[in-house]
Biopython code that builds the backbone (N, CA, C, O; Angstrom):
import numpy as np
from Bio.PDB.StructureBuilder import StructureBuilder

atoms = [
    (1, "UNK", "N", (-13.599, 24.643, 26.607)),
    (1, "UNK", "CA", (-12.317, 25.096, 26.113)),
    (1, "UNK", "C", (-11.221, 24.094, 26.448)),
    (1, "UNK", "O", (-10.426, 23.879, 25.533)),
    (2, "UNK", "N", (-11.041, 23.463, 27.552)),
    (2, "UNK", "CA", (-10.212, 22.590, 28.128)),
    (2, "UNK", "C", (-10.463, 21.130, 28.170)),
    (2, "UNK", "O", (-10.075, 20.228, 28.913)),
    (3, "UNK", "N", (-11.301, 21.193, 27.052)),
    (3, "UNK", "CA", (-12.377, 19.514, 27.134)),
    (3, "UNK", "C", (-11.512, 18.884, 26.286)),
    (3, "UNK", "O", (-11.781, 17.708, 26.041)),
    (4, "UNK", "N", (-10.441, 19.406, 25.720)),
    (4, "UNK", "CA", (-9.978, 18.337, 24.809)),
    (4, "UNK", "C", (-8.339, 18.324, 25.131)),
    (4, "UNK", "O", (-7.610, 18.022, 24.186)),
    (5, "UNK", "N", (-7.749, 18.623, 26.362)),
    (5, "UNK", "CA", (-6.812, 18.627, 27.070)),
    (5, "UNK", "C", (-6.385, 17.517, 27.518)),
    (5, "UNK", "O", (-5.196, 17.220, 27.639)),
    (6, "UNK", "N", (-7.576, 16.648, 27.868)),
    (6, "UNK", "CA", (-7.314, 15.496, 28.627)),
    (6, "UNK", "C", (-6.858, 14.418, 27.526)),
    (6, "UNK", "O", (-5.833, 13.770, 27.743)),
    (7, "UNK", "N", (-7.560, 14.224, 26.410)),
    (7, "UNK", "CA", (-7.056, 13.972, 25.278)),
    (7, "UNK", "C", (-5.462, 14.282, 24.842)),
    (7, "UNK", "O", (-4.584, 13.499, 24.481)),
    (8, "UNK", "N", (-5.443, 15.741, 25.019)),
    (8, "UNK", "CA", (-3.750, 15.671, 24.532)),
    (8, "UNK", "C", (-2.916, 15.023, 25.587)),
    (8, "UNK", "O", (-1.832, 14.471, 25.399)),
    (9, "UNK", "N", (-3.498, 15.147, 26.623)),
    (9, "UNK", "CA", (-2.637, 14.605, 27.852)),
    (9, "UNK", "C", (-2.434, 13.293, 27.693)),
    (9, "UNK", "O", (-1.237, 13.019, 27.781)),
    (10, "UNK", "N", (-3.155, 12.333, 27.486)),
    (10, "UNK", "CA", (-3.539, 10.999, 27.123)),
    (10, "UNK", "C", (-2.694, 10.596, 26.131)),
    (10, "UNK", "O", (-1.937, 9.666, 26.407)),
    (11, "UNK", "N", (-2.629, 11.220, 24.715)),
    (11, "UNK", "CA", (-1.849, 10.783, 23.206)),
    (11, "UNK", "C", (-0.488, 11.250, 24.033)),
    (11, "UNK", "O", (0.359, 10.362, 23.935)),
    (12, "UNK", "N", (-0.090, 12.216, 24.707)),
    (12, "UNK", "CA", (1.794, 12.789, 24.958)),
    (12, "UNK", "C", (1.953, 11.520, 25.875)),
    (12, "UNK", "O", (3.019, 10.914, 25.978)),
    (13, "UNK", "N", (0.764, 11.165, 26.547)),
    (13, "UNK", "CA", (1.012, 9.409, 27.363)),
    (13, "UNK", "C", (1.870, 8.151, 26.602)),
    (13, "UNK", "O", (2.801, 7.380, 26.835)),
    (14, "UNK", "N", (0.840, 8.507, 25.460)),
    (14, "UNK", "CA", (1.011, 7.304, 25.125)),
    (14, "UNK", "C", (1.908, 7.783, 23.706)),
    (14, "UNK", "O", (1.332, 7.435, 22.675)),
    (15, "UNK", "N", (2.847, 8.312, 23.546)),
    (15, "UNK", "CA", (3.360, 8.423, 22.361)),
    (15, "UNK", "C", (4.621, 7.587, 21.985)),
    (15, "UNK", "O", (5.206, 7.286, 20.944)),
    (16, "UNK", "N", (4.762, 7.361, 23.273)),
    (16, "UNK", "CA", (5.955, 6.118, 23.136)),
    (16, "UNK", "C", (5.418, 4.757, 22.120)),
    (16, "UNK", "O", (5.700, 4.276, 21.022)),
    (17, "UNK", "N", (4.522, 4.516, 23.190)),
    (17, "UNK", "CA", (3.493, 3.051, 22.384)),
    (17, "UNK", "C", (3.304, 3.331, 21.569)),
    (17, "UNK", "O", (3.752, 2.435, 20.852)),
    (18, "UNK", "N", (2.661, 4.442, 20.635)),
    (18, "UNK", "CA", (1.949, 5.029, 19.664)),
    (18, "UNK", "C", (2.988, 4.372, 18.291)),
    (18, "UNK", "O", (2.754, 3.652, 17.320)),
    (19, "UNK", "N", (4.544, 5.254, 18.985)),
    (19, "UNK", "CA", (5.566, 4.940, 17.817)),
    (19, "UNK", "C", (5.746, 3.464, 18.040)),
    (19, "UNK", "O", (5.340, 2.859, 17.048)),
    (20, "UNK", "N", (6.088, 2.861, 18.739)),
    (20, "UNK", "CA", (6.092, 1.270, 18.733)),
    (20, "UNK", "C", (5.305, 0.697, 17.627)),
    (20, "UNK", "O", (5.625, -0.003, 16.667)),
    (21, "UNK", "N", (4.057, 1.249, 18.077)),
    (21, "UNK", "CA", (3.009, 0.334, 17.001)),
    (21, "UNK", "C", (3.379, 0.826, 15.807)),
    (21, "UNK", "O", (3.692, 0.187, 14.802)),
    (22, "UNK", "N", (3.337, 1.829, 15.937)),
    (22, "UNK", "CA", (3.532, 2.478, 13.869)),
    (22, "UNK", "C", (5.202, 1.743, 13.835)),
    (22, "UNK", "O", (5.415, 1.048, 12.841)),
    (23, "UNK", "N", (5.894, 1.818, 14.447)),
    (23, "UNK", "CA", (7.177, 1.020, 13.591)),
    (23, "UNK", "C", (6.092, -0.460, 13.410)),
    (23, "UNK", "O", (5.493, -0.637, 12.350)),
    (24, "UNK", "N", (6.018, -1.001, 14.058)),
    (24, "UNK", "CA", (5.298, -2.463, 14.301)),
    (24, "UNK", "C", (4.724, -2.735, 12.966)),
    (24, "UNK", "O", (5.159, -3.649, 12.266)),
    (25, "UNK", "N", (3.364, -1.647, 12.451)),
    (25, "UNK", "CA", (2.873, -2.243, 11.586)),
    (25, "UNK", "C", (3.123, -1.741, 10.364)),
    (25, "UNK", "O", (2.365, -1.844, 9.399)),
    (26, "UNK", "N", (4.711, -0.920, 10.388)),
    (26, "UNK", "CA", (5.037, -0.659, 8.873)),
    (26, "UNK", "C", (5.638, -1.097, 8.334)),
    (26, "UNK", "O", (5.761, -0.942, 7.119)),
    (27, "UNK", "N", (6.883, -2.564, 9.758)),
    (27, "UNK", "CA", (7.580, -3.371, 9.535)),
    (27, "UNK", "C", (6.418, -4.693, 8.638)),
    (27, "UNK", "O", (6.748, -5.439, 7.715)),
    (28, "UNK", "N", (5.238, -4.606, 9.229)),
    (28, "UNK", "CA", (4.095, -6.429, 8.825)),
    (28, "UNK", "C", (3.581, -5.475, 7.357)),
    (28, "UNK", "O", (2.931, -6.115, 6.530)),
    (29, "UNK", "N", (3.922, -3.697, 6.987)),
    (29, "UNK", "CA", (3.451, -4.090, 5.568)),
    (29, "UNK", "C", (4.380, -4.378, 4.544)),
    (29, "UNK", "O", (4.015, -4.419, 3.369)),
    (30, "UNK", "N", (5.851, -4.634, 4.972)),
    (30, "UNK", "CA", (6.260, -5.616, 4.074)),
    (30, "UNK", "C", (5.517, -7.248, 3.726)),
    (30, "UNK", "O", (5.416, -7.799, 2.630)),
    (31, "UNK", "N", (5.188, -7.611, 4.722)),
    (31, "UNK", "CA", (4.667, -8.772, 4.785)),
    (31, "UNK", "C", (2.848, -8.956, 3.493)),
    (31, "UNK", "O", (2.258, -9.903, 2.973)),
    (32, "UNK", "N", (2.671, -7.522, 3.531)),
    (32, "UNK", "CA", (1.225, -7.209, 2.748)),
    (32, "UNK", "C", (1.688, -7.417, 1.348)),
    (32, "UNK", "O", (2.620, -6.823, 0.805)),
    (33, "UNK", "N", (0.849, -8.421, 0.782)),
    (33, "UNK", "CA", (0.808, -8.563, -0.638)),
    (33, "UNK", "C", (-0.389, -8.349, -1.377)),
    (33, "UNK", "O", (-1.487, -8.662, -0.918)),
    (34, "UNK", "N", (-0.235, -7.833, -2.493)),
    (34, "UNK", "CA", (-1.804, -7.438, -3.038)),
    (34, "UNK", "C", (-1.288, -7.820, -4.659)),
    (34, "UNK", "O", (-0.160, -7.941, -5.136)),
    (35, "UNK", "N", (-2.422, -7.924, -5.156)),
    (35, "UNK", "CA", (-2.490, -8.451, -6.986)),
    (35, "UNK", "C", (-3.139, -7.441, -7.994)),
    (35, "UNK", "O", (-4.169, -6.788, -7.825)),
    (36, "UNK", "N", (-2.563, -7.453, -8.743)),
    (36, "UNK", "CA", (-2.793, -6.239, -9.686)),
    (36, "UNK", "C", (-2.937, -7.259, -11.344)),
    (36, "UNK", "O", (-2.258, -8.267, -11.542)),
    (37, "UNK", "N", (-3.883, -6.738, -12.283)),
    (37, "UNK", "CA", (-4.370, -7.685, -13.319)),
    (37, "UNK", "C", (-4.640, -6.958, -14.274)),
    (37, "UNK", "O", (-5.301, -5.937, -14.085)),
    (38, "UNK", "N", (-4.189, -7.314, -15.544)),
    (38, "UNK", "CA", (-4.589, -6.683, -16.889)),
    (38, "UNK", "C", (-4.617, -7.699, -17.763)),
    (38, "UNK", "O", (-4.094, -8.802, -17.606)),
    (39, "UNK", "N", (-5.326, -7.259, -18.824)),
    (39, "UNK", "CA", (-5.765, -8.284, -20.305)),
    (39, "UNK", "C", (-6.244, -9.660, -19.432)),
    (39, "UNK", "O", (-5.801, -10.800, -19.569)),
    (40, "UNK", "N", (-7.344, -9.167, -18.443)),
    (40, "UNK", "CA", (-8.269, -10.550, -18.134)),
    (40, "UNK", "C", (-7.202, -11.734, -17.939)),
    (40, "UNK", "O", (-7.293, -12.877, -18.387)),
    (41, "UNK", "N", (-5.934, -11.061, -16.984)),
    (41, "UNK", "CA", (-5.457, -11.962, -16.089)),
    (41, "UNK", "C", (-3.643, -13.034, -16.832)),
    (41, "UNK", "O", (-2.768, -13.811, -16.451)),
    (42, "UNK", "N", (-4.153, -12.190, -18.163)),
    (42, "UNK", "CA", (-2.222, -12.653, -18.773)),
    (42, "UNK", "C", (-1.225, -11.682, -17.912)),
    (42, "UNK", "O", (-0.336, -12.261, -17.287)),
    (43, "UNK", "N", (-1.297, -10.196, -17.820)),
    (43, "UNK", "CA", (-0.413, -9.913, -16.884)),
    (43, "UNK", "C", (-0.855, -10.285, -15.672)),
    (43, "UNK", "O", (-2.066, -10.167, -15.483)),
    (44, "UNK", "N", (-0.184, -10.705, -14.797)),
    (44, "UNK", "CA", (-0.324, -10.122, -12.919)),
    (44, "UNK", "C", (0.871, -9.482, -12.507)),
    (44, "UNK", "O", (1.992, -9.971, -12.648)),
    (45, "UNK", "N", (0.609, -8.342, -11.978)),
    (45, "UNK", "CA", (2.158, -7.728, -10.798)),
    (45, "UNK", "C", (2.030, -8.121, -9.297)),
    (45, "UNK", "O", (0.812, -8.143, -9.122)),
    (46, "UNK", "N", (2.592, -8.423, -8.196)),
    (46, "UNK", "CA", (2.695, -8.544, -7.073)),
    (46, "UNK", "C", (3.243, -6.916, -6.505)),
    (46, "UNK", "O", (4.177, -6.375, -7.097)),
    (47, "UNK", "N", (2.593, -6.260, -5.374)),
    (47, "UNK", "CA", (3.489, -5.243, -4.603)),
    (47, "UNK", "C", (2.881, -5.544, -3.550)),
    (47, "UNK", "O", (1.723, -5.933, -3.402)),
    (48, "UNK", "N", (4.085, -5.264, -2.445)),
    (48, "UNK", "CA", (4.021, -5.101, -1.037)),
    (48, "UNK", "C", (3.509, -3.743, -0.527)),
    (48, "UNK", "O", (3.557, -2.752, -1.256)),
    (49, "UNK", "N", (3.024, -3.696, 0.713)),
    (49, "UNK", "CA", (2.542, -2.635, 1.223)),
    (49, "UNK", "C", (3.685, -1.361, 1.659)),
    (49, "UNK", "O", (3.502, -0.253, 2.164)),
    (50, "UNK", "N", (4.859, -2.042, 1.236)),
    (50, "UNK", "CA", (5.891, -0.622, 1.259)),
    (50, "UNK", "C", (5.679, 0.004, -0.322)),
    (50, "UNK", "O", (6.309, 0.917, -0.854)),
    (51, "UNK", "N", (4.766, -0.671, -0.774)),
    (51, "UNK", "CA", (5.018, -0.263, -2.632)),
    (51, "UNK", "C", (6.353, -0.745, -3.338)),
    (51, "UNK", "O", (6.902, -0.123, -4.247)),
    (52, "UNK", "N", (6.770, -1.865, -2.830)),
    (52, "UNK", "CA", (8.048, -2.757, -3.763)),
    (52, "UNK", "C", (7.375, -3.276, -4.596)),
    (52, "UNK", "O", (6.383, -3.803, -4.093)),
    (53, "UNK", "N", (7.450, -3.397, -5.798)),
    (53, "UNK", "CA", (7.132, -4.491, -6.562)),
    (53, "UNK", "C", (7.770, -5.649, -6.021)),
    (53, "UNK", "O", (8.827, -5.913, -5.447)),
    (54, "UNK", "N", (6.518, -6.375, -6.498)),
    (54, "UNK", "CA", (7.391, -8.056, -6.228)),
    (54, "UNK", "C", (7.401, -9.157, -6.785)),
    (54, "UNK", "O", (7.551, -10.083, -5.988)),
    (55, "UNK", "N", (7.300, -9.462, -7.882)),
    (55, "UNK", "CA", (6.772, -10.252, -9.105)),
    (55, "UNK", "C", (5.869, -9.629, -10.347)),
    (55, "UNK", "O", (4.943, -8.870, -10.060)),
    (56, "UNK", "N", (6.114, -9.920, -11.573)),
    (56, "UNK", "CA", (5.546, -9.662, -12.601)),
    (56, "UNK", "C", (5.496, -11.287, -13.376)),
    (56, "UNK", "O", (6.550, -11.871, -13.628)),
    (57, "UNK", "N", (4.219, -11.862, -13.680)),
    (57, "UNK", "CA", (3.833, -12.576, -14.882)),
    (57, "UNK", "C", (3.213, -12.717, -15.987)),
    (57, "UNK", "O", (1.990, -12.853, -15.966)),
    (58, "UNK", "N", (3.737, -12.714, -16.878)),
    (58, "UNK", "CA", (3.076, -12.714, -18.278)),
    (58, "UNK", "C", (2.820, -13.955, -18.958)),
    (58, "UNK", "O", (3.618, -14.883, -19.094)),
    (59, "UNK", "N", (1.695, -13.892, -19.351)),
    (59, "UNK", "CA", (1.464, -15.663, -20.021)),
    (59, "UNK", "C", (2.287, -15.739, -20.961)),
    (59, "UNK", "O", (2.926, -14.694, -21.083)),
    (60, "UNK", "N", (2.496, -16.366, -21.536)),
    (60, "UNK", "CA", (3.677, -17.090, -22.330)),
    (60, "UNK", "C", (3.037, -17.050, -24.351)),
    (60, "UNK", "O", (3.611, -16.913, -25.431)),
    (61, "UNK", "N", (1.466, -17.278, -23.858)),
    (61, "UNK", "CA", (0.503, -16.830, -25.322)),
    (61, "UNK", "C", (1.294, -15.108, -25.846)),
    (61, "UNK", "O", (1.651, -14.797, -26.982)),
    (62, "UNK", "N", (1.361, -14.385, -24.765)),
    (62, "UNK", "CA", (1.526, -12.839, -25.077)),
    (62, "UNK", "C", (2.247, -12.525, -25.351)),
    (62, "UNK", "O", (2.366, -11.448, -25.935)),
    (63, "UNK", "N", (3.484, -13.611, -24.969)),
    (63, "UNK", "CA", (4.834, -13.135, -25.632)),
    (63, "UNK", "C", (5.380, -13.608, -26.714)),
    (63, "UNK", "O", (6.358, -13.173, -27.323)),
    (64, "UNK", "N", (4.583, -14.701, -26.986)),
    (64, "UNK", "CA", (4.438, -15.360, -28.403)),
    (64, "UNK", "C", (4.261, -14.159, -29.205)),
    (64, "UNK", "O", (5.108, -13.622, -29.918)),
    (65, "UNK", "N", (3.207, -13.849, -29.028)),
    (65, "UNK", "CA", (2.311, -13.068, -29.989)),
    (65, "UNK", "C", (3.194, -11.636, -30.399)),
    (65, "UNK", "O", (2.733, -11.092, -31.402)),
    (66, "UNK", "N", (4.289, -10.997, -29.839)),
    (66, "UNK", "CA", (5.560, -10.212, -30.252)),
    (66, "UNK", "C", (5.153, -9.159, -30.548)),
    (66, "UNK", "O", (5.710, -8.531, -31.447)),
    (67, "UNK", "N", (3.975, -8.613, -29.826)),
    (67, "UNK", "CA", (3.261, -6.865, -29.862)),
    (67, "UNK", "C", (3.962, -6.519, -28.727)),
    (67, "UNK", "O", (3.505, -7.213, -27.819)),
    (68, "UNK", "N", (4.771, -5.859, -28.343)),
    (68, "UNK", "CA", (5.577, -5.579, -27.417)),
    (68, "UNK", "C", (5.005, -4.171, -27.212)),
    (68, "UNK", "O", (5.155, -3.808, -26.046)),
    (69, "UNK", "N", (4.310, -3.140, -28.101)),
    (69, "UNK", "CA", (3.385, -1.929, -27.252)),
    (69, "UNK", "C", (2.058, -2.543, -26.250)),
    (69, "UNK", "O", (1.657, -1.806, -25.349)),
    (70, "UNK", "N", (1.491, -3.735, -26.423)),
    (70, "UNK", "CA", (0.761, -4.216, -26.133)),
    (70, "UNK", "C", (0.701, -4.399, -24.777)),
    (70, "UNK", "O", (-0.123, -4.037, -23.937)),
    (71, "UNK", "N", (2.383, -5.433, -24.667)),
    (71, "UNK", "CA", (2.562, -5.461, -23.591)),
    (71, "UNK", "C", (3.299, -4.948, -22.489)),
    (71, "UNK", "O", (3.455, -5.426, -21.365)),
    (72, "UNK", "N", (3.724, -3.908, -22.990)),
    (72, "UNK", "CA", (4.208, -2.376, -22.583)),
    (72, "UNK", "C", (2.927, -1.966, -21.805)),
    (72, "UNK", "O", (2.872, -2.124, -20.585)),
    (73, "UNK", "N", (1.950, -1.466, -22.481)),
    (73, "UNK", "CA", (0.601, -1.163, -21.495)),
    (73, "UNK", "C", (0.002, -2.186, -20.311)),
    (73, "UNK", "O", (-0.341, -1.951, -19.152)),
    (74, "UNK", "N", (0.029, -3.689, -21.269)),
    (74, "UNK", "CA", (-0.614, -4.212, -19.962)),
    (74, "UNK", "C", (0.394, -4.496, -18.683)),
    (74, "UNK", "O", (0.007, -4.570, -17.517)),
    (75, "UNK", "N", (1.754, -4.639, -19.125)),
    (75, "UNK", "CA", (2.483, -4.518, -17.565)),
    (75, "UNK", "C", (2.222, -3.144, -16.734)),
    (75, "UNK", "O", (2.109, -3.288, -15.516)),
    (76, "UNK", "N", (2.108, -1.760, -17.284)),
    (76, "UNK", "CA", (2.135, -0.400, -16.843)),
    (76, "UNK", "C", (0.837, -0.686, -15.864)),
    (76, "UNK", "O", (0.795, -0.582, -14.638)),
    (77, "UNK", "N", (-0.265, -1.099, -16.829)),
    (77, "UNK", "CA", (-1.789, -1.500, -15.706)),
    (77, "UNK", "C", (-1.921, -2.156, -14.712)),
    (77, "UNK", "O", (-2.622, -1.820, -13.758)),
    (78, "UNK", "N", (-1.067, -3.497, -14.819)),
    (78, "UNK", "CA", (-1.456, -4.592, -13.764)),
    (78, "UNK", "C", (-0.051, -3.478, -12.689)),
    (78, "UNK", "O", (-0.448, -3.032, -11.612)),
    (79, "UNK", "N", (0.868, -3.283, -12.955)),
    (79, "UNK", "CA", (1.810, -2.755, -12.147)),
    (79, "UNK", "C", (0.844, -1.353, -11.678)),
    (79, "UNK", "O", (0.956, -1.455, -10.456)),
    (80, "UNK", "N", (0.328, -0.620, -11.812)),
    (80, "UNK", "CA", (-0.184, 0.350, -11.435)),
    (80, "UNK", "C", (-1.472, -0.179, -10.470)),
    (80, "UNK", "O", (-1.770, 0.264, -9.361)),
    (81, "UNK", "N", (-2.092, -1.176, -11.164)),
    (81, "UNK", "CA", (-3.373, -1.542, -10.015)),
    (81, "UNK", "C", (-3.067, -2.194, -8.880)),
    (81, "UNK", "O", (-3.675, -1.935, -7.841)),
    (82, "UNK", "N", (-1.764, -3.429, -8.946)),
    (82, "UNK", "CA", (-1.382, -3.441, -7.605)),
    (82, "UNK", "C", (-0.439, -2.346, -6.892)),
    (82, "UNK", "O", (0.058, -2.902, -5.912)),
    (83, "UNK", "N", (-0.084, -1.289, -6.969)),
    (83, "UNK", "CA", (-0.035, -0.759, -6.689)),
    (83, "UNK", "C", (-0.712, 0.252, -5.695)),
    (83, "UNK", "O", (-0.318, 0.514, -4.559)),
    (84, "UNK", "N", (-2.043, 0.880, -6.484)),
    (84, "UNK", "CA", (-2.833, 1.383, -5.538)),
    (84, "UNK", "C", (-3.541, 0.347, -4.652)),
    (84, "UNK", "O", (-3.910, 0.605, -3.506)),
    (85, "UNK", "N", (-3.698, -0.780, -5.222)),
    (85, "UNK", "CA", (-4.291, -1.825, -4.240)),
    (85, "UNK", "C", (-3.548, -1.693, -2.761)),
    (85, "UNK", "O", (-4.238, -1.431, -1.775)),
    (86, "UNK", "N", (-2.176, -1.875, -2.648)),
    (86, "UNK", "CA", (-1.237, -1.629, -1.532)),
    (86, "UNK", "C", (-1.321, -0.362, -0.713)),
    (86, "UNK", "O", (-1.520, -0.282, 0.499)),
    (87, "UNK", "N", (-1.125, 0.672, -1.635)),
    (87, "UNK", "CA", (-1.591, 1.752, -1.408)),
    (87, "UNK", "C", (-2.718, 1.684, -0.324)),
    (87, "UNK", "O", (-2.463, 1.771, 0.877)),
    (88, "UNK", "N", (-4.009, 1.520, -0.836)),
    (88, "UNK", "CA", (-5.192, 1.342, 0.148)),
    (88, "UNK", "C", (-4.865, 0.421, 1.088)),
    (88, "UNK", "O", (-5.091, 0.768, 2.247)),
    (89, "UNK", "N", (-4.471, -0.486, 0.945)),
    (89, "UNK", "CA", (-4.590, -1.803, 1.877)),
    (89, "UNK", "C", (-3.564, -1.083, 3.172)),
    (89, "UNK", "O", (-3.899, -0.973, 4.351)),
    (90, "UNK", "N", (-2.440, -0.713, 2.649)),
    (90, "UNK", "CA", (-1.391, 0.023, 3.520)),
    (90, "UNK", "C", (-2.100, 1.217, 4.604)),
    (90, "UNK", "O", (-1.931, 1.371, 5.813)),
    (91, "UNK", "N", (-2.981, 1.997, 3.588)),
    (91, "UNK", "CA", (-3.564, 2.722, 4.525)),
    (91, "UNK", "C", (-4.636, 2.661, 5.653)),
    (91, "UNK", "O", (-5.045, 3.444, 6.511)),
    (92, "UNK", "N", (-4.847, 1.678, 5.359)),
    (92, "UNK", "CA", (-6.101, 0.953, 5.725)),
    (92, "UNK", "C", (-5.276, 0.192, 7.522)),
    (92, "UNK", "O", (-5.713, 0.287, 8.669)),
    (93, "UNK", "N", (-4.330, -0.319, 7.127)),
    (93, "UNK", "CA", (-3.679, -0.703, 8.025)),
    (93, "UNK", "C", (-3.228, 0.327, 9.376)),
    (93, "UNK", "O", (-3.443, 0.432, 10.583)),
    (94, "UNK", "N", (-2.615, 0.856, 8.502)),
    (94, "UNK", "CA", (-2.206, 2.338, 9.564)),
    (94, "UNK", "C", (-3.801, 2.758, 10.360)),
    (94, "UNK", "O", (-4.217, 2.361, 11.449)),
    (95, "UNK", "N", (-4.451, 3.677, 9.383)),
    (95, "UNK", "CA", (-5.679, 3.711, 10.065)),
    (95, "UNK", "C", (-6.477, 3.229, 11.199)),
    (95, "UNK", "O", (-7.112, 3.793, 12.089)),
    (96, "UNK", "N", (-6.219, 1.881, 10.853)),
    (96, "UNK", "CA", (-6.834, 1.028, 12.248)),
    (96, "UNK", "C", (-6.038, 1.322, 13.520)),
    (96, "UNK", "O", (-6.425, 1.930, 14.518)),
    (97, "UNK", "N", (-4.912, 0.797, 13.292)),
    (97, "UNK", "CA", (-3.678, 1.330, 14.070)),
    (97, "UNK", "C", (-4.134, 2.188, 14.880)),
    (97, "UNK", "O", (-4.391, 1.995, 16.068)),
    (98, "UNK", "N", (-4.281, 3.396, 14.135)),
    (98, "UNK", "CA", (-4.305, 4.756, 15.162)),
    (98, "UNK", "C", (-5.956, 4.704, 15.426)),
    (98, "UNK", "O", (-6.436, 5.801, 15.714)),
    (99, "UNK", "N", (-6.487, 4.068, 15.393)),
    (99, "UNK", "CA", (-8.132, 4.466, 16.022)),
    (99, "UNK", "C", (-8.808, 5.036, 14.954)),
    (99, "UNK", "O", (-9.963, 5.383, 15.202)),
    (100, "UNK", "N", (-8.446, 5.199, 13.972)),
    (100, "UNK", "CA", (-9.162, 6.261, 13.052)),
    (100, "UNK", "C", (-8.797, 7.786, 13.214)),
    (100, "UNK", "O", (-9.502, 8.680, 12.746)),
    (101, "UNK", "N", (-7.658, 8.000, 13.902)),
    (101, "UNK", "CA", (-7.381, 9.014, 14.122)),
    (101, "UNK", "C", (-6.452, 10.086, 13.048)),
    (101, "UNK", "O", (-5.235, 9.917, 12.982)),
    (102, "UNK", "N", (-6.853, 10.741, 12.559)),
    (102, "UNK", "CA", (-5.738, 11.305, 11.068)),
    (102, "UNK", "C", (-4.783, 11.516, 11.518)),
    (102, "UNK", "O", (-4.755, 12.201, 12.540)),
    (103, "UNK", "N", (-3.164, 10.834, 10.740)),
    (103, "UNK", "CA", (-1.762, 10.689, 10.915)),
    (103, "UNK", "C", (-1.798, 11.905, 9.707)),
    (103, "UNK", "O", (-2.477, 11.933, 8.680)),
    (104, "UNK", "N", (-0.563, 13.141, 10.355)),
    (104, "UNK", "CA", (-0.655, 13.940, 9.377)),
    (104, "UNK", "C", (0.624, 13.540, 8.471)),
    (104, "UNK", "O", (1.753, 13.520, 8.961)),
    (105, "UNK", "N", (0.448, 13.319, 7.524)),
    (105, "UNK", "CA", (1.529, 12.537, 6.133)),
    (105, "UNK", "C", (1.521, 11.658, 5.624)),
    (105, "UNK", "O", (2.224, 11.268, 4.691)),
    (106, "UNK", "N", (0.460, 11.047, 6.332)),
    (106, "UNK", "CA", (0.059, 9.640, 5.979)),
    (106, "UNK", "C", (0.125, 9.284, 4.287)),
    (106, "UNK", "O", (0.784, 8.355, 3.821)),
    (107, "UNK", "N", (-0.704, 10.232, 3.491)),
    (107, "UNK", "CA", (-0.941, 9.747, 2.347)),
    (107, "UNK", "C", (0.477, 9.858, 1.805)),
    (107, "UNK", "O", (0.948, 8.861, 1.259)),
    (108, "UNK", "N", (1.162, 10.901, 1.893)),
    (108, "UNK", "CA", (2.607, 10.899, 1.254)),
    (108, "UNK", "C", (3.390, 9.769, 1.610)),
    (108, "UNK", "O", (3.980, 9.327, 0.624)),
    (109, "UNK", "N", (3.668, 8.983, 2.912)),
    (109, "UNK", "CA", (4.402, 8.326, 3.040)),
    (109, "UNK", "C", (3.779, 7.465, 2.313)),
    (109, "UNK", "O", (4.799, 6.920, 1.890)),
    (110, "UNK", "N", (3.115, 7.009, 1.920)),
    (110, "UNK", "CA", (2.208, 5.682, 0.845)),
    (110, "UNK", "C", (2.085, 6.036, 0.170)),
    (110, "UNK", "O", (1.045, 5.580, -0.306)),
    (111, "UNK", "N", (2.883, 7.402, -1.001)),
    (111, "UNK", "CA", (3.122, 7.302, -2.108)),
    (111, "UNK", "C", (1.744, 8.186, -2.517)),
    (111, "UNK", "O", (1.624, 8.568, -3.681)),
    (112, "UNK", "N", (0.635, 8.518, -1.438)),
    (112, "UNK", "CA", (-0.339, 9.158, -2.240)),
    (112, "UNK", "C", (-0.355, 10.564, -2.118)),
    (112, "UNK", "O", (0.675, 11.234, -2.031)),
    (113, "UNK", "N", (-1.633, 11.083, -2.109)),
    (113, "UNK", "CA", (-1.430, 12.992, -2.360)),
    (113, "UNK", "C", (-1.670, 13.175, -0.795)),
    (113, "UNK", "O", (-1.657, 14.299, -0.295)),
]
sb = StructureBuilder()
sb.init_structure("model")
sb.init_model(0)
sb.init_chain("A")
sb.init_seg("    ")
for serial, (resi, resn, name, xyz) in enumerate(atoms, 1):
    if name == "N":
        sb.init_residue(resn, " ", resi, " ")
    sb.init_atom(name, np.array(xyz, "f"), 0.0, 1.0, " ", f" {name:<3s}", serial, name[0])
structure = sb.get_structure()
């Protein structure tokens, strides 16, 4: 019954450090960049692990070409895949962080369910 006391005793120890680190590594996922790709690499989006976008490129063939629904979708894709890319990568980060230990909100603060 009391076997997992020592445990809480331990995390209320260390909750100071705990928040240190989580500011620590939510400040380095600005620093996280991930790539997101559609139409076999004419779009790319850039987002950071806060979920900023951070660059969008389009080849220069695509905008020639003046289908603008076209490229309406493929920015929505490459912007959406780096996206969750960050997403994961972000969580992935935290995760380690805490030991593998479940942060309750985690997915919301990263934008997920």
């Amino acid at each position: 019954m009391f076997g997992n006391l020592g445990n809480l005793t331990d995390l209320m120890r260390n909750a100071g450090k705990l928040r240190e680190s989580v500011e620590k590594a939510t400040e380095s996922l600005g620093q996280l960049v991930v790539e997101g790709t559609s139409g076999g690499g004419v779009v790319v989006a850039k987002a950071n692990g806060k979920m900023e976008l951070i660059s969008v490129r389009i080849d220069p063939k695509l905008l020639a070409d003046g289908d603008a629904e076209l490229l309406e979708d493929l920015v929505t894709a490459a912007v959406n895949q780096a996206l969750t890319k960050a997403r994961e990568a972000a969580a992935k980060s935290i995760q380690s962080l805490a030991g593998g230990l479940p942060i309750p909100g985690l997915g919301g603060m990263l934008g997920g369910s």
